[in-house]
C-alpha positions as CSV (number, residue, x, y, z in Angstrom):
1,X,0.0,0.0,0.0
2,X,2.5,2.2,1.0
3,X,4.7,1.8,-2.2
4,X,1.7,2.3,-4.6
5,X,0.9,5.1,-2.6
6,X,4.1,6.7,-3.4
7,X,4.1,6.0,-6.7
8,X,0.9,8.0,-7.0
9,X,2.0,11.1,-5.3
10,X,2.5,14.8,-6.7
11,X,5.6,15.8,-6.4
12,X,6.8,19.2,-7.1
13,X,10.1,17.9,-8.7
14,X,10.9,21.4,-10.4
15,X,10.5,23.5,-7.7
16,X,13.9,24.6,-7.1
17,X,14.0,25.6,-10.9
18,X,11.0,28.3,-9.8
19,X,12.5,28.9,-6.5
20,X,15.8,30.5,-8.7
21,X,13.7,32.4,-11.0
22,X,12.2,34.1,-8.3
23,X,15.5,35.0,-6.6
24,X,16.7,36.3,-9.8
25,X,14.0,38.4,-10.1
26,X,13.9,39.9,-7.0
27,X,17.7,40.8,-7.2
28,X,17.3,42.5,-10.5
29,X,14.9,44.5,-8.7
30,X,17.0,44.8,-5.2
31,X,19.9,44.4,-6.1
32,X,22.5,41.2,-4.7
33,X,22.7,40.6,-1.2
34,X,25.6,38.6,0.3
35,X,24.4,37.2,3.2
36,X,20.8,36.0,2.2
37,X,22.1,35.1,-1.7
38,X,24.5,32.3,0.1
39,X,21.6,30.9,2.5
40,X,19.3,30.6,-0.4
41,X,21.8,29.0,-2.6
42,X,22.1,26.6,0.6
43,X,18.7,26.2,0.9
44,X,17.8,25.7,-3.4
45,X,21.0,23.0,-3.4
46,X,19.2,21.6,-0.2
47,X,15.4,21.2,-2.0
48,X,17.4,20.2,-5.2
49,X,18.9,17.3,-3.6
50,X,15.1,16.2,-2.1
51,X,13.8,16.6,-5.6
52,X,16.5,14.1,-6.6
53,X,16.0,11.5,-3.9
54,X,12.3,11.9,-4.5
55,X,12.0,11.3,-8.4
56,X,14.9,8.5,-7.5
57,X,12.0,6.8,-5.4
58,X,9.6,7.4,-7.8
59,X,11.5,5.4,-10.1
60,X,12.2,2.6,-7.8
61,X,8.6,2.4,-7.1
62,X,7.4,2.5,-10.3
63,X,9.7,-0.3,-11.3
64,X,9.0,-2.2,-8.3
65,X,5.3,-2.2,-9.1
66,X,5.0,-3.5,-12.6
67,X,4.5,-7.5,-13.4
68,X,7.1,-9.4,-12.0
69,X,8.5,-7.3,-9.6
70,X,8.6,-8.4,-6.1
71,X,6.9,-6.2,-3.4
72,X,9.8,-4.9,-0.9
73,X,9.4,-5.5,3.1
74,X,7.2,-3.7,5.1
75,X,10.7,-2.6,6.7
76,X,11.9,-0.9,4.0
77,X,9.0,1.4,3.2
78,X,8.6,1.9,6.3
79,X,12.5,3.9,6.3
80,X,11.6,5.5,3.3
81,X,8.5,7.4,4.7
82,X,10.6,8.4,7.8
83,X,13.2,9.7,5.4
84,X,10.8,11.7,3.5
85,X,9.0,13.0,6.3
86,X,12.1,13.8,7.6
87,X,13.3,16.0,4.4
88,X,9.9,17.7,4.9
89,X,10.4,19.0,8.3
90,X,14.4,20.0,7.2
91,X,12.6,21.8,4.2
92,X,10.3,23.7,5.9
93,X,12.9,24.7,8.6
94,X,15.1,25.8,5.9
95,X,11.9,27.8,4.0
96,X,11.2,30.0,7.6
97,X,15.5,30.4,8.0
98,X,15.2,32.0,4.8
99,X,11.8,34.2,5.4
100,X,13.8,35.6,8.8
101,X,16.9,36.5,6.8
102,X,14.7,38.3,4.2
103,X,12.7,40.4,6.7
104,X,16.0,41.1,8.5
105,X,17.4,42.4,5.2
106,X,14.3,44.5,4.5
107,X,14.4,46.3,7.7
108,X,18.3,47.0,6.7
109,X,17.5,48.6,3.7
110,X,14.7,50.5,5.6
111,X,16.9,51.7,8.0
112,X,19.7,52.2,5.7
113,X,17.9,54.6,3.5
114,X,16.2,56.6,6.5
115,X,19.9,57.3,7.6
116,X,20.9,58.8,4.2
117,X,17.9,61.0,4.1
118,X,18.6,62.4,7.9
119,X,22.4,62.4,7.1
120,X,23.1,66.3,6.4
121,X,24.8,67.5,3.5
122,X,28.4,68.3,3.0
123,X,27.9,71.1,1.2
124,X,29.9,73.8,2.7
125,X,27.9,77.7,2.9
126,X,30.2,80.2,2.9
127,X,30.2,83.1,5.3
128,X,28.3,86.1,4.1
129,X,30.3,89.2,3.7
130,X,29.4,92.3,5.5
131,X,29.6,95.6,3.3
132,X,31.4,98.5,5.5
133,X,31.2,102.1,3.8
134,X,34.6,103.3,3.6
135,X,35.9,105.7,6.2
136,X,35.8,109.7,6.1
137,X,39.0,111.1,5.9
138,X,39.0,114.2,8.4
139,X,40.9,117.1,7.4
140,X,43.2,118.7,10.6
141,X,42.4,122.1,11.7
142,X,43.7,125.1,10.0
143,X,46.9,126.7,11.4
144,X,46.0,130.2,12.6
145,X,49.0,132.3,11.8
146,X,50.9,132.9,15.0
147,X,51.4,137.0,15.9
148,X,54.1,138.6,17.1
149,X,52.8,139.1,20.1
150,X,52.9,135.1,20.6
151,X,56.0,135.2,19.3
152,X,57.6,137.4,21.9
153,X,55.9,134.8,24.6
154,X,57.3,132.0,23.2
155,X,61.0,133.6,23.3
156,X,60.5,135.0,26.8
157,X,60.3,131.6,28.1
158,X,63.1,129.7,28.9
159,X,63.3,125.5,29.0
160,X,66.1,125.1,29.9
161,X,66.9,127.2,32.8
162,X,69.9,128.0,34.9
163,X,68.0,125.5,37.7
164,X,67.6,122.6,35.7
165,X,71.8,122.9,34.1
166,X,72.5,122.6,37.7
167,X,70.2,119.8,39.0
168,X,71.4,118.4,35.8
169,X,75.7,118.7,36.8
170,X,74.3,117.0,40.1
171,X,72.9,114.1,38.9
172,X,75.8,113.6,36.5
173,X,78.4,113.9,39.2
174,X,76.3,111.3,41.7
175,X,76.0,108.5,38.8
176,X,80.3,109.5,38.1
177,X,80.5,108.7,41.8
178,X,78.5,105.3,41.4
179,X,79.9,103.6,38.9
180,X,83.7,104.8,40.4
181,X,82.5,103.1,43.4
182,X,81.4,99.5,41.6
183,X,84.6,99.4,39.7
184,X,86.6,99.4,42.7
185,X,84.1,97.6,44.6
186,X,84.5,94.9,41.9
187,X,88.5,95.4,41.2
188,X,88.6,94.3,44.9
189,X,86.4,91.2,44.6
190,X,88.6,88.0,43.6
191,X,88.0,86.5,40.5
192,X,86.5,82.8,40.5
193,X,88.9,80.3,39.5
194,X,88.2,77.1,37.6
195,X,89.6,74.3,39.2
196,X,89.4,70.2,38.8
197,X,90.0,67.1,40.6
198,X,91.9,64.6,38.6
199,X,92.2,60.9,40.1
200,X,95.4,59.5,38.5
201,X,96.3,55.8,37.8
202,X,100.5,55.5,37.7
203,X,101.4,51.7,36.7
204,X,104.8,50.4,37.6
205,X,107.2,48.3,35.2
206,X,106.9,44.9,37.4
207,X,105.7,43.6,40.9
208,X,110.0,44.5,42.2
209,X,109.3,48.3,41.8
210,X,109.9,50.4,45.0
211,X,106.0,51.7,45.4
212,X,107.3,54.0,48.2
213,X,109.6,55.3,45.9
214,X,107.8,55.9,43.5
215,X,105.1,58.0,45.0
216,X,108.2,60.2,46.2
217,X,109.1,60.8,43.0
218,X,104.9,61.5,41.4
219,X,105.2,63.8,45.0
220,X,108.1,65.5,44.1
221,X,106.6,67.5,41.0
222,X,105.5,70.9,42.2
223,X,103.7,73.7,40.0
224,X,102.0,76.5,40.1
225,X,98.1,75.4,40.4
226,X,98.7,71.8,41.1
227,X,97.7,70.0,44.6
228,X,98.4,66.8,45.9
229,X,95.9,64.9,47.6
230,X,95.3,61.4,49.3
231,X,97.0,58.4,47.4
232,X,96.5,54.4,47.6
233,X,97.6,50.8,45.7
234,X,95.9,49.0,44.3
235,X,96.5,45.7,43.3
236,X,96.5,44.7,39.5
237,X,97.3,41.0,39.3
238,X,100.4,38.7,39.8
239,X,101.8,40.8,42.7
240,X,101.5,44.0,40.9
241,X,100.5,47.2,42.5
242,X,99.3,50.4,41.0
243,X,99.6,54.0,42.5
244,X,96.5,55.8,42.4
245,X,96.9,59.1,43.3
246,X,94.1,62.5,44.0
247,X,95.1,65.8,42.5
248,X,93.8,68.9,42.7
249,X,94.6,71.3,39.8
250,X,93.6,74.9,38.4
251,X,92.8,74.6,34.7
252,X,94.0,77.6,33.2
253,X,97.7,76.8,34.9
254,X,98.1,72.8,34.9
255,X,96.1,70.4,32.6
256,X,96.1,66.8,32.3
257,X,98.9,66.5,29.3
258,X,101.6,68.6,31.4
259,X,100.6,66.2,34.3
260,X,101.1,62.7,32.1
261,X,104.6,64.4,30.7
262,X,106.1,65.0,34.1
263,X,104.9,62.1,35.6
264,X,106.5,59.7,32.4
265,X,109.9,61.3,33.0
266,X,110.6,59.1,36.2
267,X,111.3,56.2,33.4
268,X,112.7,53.6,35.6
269,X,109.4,53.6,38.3
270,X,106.7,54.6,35.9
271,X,105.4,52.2,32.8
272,X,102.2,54.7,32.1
273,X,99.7,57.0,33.5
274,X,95.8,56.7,33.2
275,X,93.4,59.3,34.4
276,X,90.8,57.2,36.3
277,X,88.2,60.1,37.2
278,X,87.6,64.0,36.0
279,X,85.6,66.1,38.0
280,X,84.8,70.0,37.6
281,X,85.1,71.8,41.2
């Protein structure tokens, strides 16, 4: 019963061919969406494929129903109407999935094209110019000839007066006596001098050199500007000491090149000289 009633059913075998017509026709009218033109190709492959399997049964059944053909187990039809009820329910799922993505599409659009109508245009108004009347140009007053008597006036009065040519000689004399004063007041005031503290590394020839000795002879150079300060050893390696000496020097008398050529002469203590630390005072 079952098989004959299958083989007697309507099927809408070409509806996916109407189904993409349609869709056509509403994107030449709508334009292409991306999103809802890859679910419905989904979908149309999806009713394409039930099309198939349902003319494929079709087939069998009408081949199984002519003379001679054995009748299948009640088993078997049995699947086959689970399988096509199933289909249906997975078809009309995918039909409302694709009604939701249209109407989601269409309020889109909606809302799209009421946000270009409020958008405001980018046309730029430019400033009106304000018309202002050129200015008057006002003539000066007339000169009224002076008189003589004016004149007279004029020459009777005296600007610079035998009072102010001798508050003047005052005031002159008081700023002489000022700036007399800060020049000596300066003259008397030592000048800064620039001085630095040089920390000198002397190195001996071998671990035998006479350290003592050798600082005697770094102490025994005296110049004008120079200082000697607090001295140590230090120890190098393999029993060899170096002197390291403080220093005190003025810069415009002593500077670090006179030091290193005094210090070099002592040729039988001294291998070399290394300045460790400069410092500005």
């Amino acid at each position: 019963m079952a098989t004959n009633f299958l083989a007697h059913e309507k099927i809408w075998f070409d509806k996916f061919k109407y189904d993409d017509a349609e869709r056509r026709f509403y994107e030449q009218m709508n334009g292409p969406v991306a999103g809802a033109s890859r679910q419905e190709n989904g979908a149309s492959v999806i009713l394409r494929d039930i099309a198939r399997a349902r003319e494929n049964i079709q087939k069998s059944l009408a081949g199984s129903s002519g003379p001679g053909a054995s009748s299948g187990t009640s088993g078997d039809h049995s699947e086959l109407v689970v399988r096509i009820a199933s289909l249906e329910v997975e078809n009309q799922s995918l039909r409302g999935v694709v009604q939701e993505l249209q109407q989601a599409i269409s309020k889109l659009e909606a809302r799209l094209n009421v946000l270009e109508k409020s958008s405001p245009g980018h046309r730029a108004t430019a400033p009106q110019t304000q018309h202002v009347s050129p200015m008057r140009q006002v003539e000066p007053p007339a000169k009224k000839p002076a008189t003589p008597a004016e004149d007279d006036e004029d020459d009777d009065i005296d600007l610079f007066g035998s009072d102010n040519e001798e508050e003047d000689k005052e005031a002159a004399q008081l700023r002489e006596e000022r700036l007399r004063q800060y020049a000596e007041k300066k003259a008397k005031k030592p000048a800064l001098v620039a001085k630095s503290s040089i920390l000198l590394d002397v190195k001996p020839w071998d671990d035998e050199t006479d350290m003592a000795q050798l600082e005697a002879c770094v102490r025994s150079i005296q110049l004008d500007g120079l200082v000697w300060g607090a001295s140590k050893l230090v120890p190098v390696g393999y029993g060899i000491r170096k002197l390291q000496i403080q220093c005190v020097v003025e810069d415009d008398k002593v500077g670090t090149d006179l030091l290193e050529e005094e210090i070099t002469k002592f040729e039988e203590h001294v291998q070399s000289v290394d300045i460790a630390a400069f410092n500005k005072i």
